[in-house]
N, CA, C and O of each residue as an XYZ file, in Angstrom:
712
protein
N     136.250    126.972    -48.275
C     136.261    126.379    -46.951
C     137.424    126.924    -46.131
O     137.232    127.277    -44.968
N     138.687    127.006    -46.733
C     140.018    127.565    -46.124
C     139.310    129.169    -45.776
O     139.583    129.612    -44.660
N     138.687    129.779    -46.412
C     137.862    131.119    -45.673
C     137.697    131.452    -44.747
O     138.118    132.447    -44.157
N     136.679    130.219    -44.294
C     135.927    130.291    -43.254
C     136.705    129.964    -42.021
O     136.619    130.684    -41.026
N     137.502    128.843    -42.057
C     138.385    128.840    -40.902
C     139.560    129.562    -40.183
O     140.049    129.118    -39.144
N     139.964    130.639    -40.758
C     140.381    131.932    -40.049
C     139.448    133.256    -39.400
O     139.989    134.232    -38.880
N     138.039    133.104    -39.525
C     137.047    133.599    -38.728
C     136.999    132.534    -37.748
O     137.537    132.620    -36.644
N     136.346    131.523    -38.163
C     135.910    130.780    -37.456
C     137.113    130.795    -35.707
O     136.771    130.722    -34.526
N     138.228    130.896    -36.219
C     139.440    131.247    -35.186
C     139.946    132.578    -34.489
O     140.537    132.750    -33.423
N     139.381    133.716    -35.750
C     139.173    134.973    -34.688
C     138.141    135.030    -33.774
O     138.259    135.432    -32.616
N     136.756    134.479    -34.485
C     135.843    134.393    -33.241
C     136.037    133.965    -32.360
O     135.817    134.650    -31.362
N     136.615    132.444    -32.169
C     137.055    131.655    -30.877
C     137.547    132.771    -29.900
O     137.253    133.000    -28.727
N     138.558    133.506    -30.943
C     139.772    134.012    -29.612
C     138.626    135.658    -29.353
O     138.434    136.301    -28.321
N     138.264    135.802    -30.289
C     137.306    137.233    -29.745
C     136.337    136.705    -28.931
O     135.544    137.579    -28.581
N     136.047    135.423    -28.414
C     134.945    135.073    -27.465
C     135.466    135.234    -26.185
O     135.096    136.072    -25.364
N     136.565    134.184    -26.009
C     137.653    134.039    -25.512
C     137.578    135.211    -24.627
O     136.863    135.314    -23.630
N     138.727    136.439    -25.293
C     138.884    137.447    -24.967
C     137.547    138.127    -24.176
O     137.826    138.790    -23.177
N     136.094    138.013    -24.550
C     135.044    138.639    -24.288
C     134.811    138.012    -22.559
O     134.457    138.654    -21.570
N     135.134    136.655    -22.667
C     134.470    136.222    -21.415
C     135.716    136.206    -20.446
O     135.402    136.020    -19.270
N     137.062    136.363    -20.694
C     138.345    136.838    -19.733
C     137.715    137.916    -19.430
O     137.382    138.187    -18.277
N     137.491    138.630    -20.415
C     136.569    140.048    -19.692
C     136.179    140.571    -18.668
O     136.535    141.530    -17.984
N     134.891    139.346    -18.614
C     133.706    139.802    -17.714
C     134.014    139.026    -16.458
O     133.183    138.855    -15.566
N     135.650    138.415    -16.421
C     135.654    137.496    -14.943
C     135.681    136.014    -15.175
O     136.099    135.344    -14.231
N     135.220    135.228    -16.528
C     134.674    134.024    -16.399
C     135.834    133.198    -16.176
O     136.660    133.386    -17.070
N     136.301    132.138    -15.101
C     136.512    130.917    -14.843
C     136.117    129.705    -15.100
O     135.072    129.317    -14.578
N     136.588    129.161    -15.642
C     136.040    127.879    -15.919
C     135.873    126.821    -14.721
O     136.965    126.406    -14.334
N     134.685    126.245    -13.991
C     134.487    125.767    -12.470
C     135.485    124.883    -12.130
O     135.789    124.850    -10.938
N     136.197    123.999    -13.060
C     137.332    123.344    -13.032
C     138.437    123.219    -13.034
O     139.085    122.207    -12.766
N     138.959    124.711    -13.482
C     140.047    125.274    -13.591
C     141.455    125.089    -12.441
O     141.443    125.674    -11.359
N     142.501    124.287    -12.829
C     143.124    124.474    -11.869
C     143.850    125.572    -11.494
O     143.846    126.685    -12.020
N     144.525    125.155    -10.469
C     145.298    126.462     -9.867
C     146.390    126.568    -10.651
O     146.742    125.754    -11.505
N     147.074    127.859    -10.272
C     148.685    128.473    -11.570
C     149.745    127.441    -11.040
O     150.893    127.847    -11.223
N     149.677    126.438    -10.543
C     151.117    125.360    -10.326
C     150.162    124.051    -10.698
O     150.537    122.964    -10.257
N     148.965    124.105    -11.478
C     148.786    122.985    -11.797
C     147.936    122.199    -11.429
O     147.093    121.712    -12.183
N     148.061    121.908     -9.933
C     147.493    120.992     -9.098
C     145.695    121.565     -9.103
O     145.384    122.699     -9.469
N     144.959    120.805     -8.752
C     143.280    120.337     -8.931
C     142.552    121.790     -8.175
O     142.773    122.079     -6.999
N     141.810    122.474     -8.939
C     141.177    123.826     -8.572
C     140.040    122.993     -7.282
O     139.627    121.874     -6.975
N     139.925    124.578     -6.822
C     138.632    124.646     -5.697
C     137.700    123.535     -5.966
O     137.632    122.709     -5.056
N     137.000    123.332     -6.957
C     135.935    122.363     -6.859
C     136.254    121.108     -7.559
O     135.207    120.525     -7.843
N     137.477    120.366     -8.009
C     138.189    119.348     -8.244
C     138.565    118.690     -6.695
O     138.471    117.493     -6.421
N     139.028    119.807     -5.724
C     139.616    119.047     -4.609
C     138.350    118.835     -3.564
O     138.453    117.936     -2.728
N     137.045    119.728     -3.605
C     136.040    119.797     -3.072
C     135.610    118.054     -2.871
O     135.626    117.223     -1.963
N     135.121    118.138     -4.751
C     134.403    116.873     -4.828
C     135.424    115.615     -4.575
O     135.249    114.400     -4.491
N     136.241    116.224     -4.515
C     137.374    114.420     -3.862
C     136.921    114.655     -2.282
O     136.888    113.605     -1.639
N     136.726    115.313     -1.879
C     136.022    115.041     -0.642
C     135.120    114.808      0.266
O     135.205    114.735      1.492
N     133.878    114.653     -0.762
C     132.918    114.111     -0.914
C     132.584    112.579     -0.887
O     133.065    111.819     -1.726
N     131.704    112.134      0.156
C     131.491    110.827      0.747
C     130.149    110.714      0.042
O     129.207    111.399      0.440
N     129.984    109.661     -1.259
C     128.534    109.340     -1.042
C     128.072    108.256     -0.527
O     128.825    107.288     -0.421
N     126.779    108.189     -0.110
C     126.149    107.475      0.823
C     125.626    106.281     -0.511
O     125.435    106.616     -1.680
N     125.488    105.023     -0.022
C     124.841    103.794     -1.021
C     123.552    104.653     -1.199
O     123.170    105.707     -0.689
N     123.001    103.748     -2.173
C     121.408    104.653     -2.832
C     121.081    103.353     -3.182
O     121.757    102.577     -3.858
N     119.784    103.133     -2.575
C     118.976    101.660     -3.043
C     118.745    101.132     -4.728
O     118.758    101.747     -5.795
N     118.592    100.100     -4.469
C     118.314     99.614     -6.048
C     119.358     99.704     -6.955
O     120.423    100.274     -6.720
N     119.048     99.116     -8.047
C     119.692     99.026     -9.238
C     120.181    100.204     -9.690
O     121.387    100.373     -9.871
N     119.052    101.352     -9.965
C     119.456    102.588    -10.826
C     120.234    103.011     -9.666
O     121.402    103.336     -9.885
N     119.736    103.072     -8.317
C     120.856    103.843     -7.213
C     122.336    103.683     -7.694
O     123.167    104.514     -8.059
N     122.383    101.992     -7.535
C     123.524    101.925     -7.312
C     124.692    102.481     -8.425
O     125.837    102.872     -8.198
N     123.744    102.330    -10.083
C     124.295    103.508    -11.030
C     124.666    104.428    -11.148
O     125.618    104.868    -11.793
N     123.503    105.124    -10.143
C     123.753    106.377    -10.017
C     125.251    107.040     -8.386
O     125.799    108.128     -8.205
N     125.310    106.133     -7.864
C     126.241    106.102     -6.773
C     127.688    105.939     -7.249
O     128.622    106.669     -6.917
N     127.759    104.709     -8.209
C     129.001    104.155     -8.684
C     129.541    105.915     -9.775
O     130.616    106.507     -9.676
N     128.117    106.363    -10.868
C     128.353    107.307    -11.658
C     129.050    108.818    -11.008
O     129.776    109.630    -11.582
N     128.482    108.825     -9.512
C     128.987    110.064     -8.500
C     129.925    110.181     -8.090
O     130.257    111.265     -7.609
N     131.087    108.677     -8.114
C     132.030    108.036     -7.641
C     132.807    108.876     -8.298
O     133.329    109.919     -7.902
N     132.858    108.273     -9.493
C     133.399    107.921    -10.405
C     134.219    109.961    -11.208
O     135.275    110.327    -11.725
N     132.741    110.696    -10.771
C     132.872    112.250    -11.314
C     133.728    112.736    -10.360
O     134.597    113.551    -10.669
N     133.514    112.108     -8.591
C     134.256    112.730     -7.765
C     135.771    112.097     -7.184
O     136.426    112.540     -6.241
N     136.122    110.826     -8.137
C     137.654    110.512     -8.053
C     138.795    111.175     -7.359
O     138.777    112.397     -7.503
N     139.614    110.789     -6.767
C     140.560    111.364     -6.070
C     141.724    110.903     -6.536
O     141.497    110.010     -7.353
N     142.941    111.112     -6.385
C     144.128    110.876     -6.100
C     144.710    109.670     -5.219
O     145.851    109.210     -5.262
N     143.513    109.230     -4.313
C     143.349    109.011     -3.069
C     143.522    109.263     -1.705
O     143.041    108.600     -0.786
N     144.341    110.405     -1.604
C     144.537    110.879     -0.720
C     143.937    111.677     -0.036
O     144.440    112.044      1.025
N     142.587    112.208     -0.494
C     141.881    113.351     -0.115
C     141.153    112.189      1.422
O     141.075    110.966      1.537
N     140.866    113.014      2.085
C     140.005    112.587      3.259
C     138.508    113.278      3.084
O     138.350    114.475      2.845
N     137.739    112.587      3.199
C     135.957    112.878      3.060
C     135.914    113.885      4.299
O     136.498    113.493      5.310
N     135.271    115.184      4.347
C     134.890    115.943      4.979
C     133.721    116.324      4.775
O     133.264    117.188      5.523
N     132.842    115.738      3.612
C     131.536    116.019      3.506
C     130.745    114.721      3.164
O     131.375    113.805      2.637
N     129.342    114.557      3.434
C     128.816    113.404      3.316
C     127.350    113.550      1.887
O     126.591    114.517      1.950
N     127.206    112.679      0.951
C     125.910    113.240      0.062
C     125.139    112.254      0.729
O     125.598    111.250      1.274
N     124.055    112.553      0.670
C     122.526    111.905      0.765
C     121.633    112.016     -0.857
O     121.004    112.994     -1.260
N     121.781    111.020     -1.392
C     120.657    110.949     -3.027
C     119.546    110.058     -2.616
O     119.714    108.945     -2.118
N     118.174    110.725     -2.902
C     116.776    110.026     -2.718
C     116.882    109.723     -4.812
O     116.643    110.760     -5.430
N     117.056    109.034     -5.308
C     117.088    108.678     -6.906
C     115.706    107.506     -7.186
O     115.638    106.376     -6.702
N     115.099    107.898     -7.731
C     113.600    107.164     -8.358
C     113.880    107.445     -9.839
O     114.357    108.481    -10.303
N     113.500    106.347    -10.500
C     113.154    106.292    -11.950
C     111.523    105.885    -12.393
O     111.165    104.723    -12.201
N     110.886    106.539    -12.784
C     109.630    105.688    -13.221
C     109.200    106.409    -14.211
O     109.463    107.598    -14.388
N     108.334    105.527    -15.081
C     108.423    104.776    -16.565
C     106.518    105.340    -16.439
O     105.704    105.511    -15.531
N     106.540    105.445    -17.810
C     105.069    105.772    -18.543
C     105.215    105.175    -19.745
O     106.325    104.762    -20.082
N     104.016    105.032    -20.636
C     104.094    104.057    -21.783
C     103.287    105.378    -22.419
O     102.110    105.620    -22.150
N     104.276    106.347    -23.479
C     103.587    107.157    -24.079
C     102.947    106.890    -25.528
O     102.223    107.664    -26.156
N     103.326    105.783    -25.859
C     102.997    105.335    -27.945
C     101.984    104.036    -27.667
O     102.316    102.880    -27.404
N     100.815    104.523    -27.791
C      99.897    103.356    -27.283
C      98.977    102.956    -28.938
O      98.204    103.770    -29.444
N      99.277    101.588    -29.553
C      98.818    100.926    -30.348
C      97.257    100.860    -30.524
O      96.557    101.254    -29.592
N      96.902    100.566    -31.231
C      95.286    100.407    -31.333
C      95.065     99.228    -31.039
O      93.854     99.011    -31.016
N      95.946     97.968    -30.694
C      95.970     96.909    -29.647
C      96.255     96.577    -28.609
O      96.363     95.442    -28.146
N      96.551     98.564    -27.690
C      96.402     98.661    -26.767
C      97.728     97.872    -25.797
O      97.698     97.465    -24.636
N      99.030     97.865    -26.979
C     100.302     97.986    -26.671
C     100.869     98.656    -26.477
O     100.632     99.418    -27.414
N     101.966     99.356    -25.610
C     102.718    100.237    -25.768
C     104.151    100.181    -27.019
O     104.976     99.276    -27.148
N     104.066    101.210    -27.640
C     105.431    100.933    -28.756
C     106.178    102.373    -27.818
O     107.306    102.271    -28.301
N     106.241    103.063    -27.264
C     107.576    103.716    -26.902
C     106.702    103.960    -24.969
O     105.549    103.913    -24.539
N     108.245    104.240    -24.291
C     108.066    104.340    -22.954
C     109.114    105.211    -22.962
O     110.024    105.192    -23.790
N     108.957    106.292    -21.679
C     109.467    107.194    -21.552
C     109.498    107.094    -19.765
O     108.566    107.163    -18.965
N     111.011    106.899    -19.541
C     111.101    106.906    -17.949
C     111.603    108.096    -17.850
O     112.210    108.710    -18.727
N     111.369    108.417    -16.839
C     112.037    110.093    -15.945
C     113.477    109.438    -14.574
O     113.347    108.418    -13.897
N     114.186    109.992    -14.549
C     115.080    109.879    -13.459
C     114.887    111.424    -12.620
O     114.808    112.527    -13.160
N     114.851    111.185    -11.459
C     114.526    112.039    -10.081
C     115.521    111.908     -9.158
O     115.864    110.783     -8.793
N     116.007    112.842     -8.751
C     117.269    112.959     -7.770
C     117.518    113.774     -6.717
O     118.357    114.597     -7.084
N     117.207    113.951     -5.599
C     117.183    115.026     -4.556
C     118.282    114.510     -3.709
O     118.308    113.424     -3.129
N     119.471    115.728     -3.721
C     120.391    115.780     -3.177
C     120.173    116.627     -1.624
O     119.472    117.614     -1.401
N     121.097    115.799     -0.626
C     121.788    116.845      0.357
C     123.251    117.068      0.815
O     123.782    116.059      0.351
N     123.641    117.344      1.062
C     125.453    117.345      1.307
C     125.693    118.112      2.444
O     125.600    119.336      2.530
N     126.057    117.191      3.451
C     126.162    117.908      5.045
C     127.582    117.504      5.376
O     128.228    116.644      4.776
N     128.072    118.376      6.616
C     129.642    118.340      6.821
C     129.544    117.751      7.600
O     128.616    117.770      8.408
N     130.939    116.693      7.590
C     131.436    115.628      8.666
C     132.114    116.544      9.664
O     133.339    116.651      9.721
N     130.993    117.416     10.709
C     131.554    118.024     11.791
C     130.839    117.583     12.990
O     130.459    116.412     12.996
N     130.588    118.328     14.018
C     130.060    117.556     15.052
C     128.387    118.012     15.139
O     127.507    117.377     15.720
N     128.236    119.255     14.413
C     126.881    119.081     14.333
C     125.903    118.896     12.752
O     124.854    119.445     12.412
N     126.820    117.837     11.998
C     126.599    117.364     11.059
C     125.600    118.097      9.889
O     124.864    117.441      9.152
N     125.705    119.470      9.858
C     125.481    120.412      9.020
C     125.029    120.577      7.823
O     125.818    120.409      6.893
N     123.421    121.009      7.503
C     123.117    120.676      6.448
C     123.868    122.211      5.559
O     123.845    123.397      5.890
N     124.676    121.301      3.968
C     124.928    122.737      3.415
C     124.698    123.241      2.402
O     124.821    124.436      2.132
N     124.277    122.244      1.607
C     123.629    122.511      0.295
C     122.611    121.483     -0.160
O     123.009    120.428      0.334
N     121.708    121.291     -0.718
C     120.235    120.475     -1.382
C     120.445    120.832     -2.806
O     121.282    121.700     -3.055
N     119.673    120.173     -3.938
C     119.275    120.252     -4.887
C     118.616    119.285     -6.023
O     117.868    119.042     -5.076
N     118.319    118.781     -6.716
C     117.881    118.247     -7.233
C     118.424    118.005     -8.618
O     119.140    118.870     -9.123
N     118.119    116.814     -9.321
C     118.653    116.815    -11.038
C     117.553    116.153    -11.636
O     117.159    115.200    -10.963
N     116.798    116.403    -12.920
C     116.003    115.315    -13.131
C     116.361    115.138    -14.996
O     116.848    115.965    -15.768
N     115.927    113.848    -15.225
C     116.315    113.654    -16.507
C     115.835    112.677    -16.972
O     115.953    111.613    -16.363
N     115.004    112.756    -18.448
C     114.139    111.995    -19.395
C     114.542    111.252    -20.479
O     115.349    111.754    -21.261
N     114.128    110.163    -20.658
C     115.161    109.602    -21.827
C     113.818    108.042    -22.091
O     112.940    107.569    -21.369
N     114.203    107.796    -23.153
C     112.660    106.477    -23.532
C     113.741    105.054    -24.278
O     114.922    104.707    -24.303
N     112.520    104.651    -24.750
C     113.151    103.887    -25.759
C     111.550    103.176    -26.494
O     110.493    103.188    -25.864
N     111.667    102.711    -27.640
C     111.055    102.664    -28.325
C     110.959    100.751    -28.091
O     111.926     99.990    -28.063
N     109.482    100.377    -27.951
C     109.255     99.115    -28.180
C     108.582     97.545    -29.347
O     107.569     96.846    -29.313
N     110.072     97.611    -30.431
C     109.650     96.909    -31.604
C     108.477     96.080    -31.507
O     107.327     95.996    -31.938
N     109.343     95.472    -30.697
C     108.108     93.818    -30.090
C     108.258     93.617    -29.148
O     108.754     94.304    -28.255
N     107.540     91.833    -29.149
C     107.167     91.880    -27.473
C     108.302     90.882    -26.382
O     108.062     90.534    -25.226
N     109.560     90.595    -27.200
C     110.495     90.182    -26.486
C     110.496     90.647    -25.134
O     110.693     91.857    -25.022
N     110.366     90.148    -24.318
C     111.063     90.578    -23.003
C     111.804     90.684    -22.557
O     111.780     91.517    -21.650
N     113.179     89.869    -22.844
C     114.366     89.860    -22.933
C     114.639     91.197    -23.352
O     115.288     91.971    -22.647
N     114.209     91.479    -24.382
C     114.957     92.886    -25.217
C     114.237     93.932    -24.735
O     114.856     94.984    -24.898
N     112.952     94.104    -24.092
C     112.990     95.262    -23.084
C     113.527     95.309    -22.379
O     114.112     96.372    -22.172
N     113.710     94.222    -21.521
C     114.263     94.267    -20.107
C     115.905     94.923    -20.309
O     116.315     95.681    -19.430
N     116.622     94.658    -21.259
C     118.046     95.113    -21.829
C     117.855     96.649    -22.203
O     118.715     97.437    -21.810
N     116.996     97.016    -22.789
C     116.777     98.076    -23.502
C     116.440     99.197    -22.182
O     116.892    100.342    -22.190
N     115.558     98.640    -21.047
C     115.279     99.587    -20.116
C     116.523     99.774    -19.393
O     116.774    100.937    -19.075
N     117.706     98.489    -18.929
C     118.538     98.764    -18.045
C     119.483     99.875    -19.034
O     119.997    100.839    -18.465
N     119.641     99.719    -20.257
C     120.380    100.598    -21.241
C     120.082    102.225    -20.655
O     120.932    102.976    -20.178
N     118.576    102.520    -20.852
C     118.101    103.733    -20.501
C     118.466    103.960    -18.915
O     118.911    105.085    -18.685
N     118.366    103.185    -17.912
C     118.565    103.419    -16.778
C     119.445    103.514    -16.133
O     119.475    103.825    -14.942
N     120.522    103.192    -17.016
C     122.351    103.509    -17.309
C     122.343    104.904    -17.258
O     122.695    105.595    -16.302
N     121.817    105.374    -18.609
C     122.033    106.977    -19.033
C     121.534    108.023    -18.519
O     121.886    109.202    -18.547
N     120.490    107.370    -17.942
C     119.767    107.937    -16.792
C     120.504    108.630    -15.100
O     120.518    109.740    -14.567
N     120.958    107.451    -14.792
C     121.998    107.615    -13.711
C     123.421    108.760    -14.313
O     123.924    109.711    -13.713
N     123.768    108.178    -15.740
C     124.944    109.132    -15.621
C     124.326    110.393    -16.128
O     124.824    111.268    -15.420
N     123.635    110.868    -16.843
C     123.047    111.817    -16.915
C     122.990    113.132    -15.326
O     123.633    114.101    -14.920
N     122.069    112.508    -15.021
C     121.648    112.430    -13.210
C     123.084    112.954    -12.875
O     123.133    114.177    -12.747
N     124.482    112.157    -12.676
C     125.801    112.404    -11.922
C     126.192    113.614    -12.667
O     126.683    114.530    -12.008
N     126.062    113.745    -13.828
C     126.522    114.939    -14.476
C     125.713    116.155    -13.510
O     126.341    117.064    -12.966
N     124.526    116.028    -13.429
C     124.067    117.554    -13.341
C     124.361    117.682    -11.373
O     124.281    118.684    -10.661
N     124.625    116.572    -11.080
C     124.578    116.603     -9.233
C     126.040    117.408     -9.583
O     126.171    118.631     -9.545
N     126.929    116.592     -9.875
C     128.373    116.926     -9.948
C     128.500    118.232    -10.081
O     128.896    118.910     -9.132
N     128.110    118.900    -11.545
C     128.169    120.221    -11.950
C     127.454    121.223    -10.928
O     127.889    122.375    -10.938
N     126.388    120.920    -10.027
C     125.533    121.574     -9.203
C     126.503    121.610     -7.758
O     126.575    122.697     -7.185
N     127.007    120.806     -7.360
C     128.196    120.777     -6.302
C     129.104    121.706     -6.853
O     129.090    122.874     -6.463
N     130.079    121.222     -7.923
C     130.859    121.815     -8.285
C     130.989    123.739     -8.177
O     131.879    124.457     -7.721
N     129.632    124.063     -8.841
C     129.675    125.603     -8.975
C     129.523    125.865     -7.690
O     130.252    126.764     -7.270
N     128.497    125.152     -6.598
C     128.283    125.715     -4.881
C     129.755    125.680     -4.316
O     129.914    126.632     -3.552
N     131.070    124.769     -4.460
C     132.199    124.751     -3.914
C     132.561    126.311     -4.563
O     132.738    127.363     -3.949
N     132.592    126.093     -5.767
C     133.414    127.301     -6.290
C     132.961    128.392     -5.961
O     133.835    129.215     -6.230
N     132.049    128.913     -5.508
C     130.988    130.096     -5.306
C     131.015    130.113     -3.851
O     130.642    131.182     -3.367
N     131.284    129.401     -3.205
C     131.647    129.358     -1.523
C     133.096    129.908     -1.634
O     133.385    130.913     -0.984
N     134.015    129.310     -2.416
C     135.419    129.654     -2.113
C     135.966    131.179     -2.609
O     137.069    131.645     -2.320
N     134.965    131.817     -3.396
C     135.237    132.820     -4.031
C     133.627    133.389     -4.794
O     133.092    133.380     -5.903
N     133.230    134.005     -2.930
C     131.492    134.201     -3.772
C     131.632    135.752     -4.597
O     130.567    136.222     -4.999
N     132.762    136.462     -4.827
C     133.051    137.247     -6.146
C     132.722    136.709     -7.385
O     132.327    137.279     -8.402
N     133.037    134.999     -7.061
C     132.883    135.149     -8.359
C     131.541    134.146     -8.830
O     131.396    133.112     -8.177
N     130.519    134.444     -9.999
C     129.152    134.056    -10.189
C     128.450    134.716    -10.276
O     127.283    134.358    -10.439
């Protein structure tokens, strides 16, 4: 086992080395004194808009939460999220129960600048699948079990909006690099 873990550590650093190479940055990377790179200070400036419903508001609080500030940043950009979740019953019983459901989360982004002709500047979308399996016929314990999924759903969802902002800041500020 002691073997393997001195490859296992040249590879790291021969990867390493491979992708310093070719240019690669990491999208988060701060700057050489430290302080919060191009798309760290981006998304602190980012305003999102409320998003209806329950999962919205998951998914709003989850967008918050990726694009944190210092507090000091001032919003210069505004998001717009259209977020739908809906549910199919894919494990159907021969009593014509469902035993597993499989919801989808749907997310269409826009992000326009707080200027005077309120500027559309980037769109995109995130979507993401996730179920849960139904023992019995508690209702109580679906109803828990779906908001569970519709949790992971939303943060799921903030991950890929976030990361999808993130690389458009960084790729605006330095379209060399991508």
């Amino acid at each position: 086992m002691s073997a393997r873990l001195p490859r296992r550590g040249l590879f790291g650093i021969a990867a390493a080395g491979a992708l310093a190479g070719c240019g690669f940055q990491p999208v988060y990377m701060p700057t050489a004194s430290g302080k919060p790179g191009v798309a760290a200070r981006e998304l602190a400036a980012v305003d999102v808009h409320p998003i209806q419903d329950r999962p919205g508001q998951l998914l709003r609080q989850a967008l918050q939460e990726r694009f944190a500030s210092d507090g000091d940043t001032r919003h210069r950009y505004d998001l717009k999220v259209d977020f739908w979740i809906a549910g199919e019953s894919i494990g159907i019983l021969p009593d014509t129960t469902a035993s597993r459901v499989r919801l989808t989360g749907t997310a269409n982004w826009t992000l326009t600048a707080r200027d005077a002709t309120r500027s559309a500047l980037a769109s995109g979308s995130a979507r993401v699948l996730d179920g849960f399996n139904q023992f019995d016929t508690q209702y109580f314990a679906t109803v828990l079990e779906t908001e569970k999924v519709e949790q992971r759903i939303a943060e799921a969802v903030a991950d890929q909006v976030a990361m999808q902002l993130a690389i458009w800041f960084r790729k605006r500020a330095n379209p060399a690099v991508g």
